[in-house]
C-alpha positions, 0 to 999 in steps of 0.5 A: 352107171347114173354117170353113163346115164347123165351122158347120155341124157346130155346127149339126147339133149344136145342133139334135140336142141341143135339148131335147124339148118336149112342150109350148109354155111357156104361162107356165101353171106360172109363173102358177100358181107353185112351190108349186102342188100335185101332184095338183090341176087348175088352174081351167078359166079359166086354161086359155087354150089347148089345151097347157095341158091337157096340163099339167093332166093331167100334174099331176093324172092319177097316173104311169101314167094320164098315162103311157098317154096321152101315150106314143109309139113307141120314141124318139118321133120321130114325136111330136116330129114330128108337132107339129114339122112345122106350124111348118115351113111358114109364113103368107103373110098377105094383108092388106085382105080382109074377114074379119070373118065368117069365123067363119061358114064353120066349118061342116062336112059329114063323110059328109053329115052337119052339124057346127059346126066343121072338127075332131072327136074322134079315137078314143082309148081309155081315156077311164075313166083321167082321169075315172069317167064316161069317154067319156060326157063326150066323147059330151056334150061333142060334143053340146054343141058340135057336132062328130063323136065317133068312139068307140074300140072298146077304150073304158073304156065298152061301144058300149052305155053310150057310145050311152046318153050320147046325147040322147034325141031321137036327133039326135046323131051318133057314128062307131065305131072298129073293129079288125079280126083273124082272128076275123070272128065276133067282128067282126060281132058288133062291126059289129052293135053299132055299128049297133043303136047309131045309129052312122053309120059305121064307121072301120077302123084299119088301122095297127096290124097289131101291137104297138109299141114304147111303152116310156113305158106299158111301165113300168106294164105298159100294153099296145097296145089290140091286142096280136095280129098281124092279117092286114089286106088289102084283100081283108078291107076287101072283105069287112068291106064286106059285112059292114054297110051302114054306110059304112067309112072307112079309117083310117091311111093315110100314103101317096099311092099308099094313097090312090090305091088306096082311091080306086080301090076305092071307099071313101067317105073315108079318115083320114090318120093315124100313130096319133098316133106311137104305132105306128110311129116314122118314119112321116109325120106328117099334113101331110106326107103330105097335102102328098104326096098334094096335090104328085101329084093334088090333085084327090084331094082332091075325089075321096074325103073326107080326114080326118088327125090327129096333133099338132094342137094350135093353130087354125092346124094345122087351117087348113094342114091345110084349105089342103091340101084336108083335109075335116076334122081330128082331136084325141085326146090333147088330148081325153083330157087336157080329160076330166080336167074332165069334160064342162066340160073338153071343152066349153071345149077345142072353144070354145078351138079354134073361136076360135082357127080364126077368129082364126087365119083372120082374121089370114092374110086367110082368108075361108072356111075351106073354101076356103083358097088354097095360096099363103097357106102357104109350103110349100117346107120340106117339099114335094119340088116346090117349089111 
């Protein structure tokens, strides 16, 4: 007995005493050498997957412009975790099925509306900090690609200029970030830019009520993007409601019983997120509250459009999220991080991931990914159900 507890005492210890990675070692730095500069990025083709980018922009974005980026709340723990908890459920790969057009079923509806692929820009503000013509290259990055943008209202660029990177013909389709407090004036002001700018829906954050505690973007006086304790209710959801004929999409959400009470008040999808770990530490991260609202109803899932993200980072984080009923799936940090290119970095940064998708899918015996069956991820290390 006192050896079992030895053991598991060493355990424990080992596991809280392992080193925080921010990133997987891709042999990125090792390929590129000692003595390659500071300051420099590496050559788009030798970013061979979306981590790397994260290397690139740490290397070549100045201290506090990385900084800003990659921060998280208090002992980041929430960050940790949201990259952590995909590789807790593993493949149960199913051998001998023909997957060899899988990567036709990467098309994706989101509000009624056609992308070419199950991911999307998540809204992150700042996009000025890693390249001069800031959000326009993700507006153009999207275009090309074919995926949603949801632009951040605290973005470097206006609601104005980012419409203005659109193309001419008008065909392409942007989603708007909004922050909501005590001023409405100033808030239908903002609903009415969106909309005179062709955006087609409205993405209410709903999570930060107020500041957090980011002590890696303190250190150079960075702020939160909202500062000011709001009142947010869903009597203000109502009324935000009433305020615009674009469709509000509520974003934040990391419980089950919120989603049964946006269900119930009508709201037309809802985005699973904790803020990438930057607001609250301990909060869930995506997969575990999908897997939540999957263990008490699945079938909430064909009741409301759910989006999530937070800590994706690889092909197969999509595709457990889409296992669980997830409509579609968001990346921020990584996009801004690709923007230090500039539109190339962006574009490269959705083929990487469209490949990896279809790949991944491929290898686990996925012949649709819109249609995932539960059992092909074993879900026991995080499910309270067992199932």
């Amino acid at each position: 007995m006192h050896s079992f507890i030895t053991l598991a005492t060493l355990i424990v210890a080992a596991s809280a005493a392992r080193p925080f990675l921010n990133e997987p070692d891709t042999g990125l730095e090792e390929y590129l050498g000692t003595d390659f500069p500071v300051g420099k990025l590496p050559n788009l083709t030798d970013i061979r997957g979306i981590p790397d980018f994260d290397f690139a922009a740490r290397n070549y974005l100045n201290a506090s412009s990385y900084s800003f980026y990659r921060t998280g709340a208090a002992g980041e723990w929430s960050y940790r975790n949201n990259l952590e908890a995909f590789s807790r459920v593993r493949w149960r790969p199913q051998a001998l099925n023909d997957v060899h057009s899988v990567a036709s079923t990467l098309p994706t509806k989101i509000l009624g509306h056609n992308f070419s692929a199950p991911f999307f820009i998540a809204p992150a503000t700042r996009a000025g900090l890693a390249h001069e013509a800031a959000e326009s290259n993700l507006v153009k990055g999207a275009y090309a690609g074919d995926i949603l943008y949801i632009t951040a209202i605290y973005a470097t660029l206006s609601i104005e200029q980012i419409a203005a990177a659109k193309p001419a013909n008008g065909s392409q389709v942007l989603f708007q970030q909004l922050y909501a407090a005590a001023n409405l004036t100033a808030v239908q002001n903002n609903l009415d830019r969106a909309k005179a700018a062709g955006s087609k829906a409205i993405v209410f954050t709903i999570d930060a009520p107020a500041t957090s505690t980011r002590h890696r973007a303190a250190r150079y006086d960075l702020g939160n993007a909202n500062s000011d304790t709001a009142t947010l209710t869903w009597a203000l959801y109502a009324q935000l409601r009433n305020m615009t004929s674009l469709p509000i999409i509520l974003k934040g959400i990391t419980t089950v019983d919120d989603v049964r009470k946006a269900i119930s008040v009508g709201a037309p999808a809802i985005y699973v997120s904790n803020h990438g770990g930057r607001q609250l530490d301990g909060s869930p991260s995506p997969l575990e509250v999908c897997l939540e609202v999957y263990e008490n109803d699945p079938t909430m899932f064909q009741k409301i459009e759910i989006y999530a993200d937070s800590g994706v980072r690889y092909g197969t984080d999509v595709l457990k999220l889409l296992a669980l009923g997830v409509r579609a799936v968001g990346l921020g940090r990584p996009f801004m991080y690709a923007n230090a290119y500039g539109v190339e970095g962006v574009t490269h940064l959705i083929e990487l991931l469209k490949t990896e998708i279809a790949a991944d899918a491929a290898n686990a015996g996925i012949q649709d990914v819109h249609r995932i069956q539960r059992e092909r991820v074993n879900w026991k290390p995080l499910t309270t159900n067992g199932f």
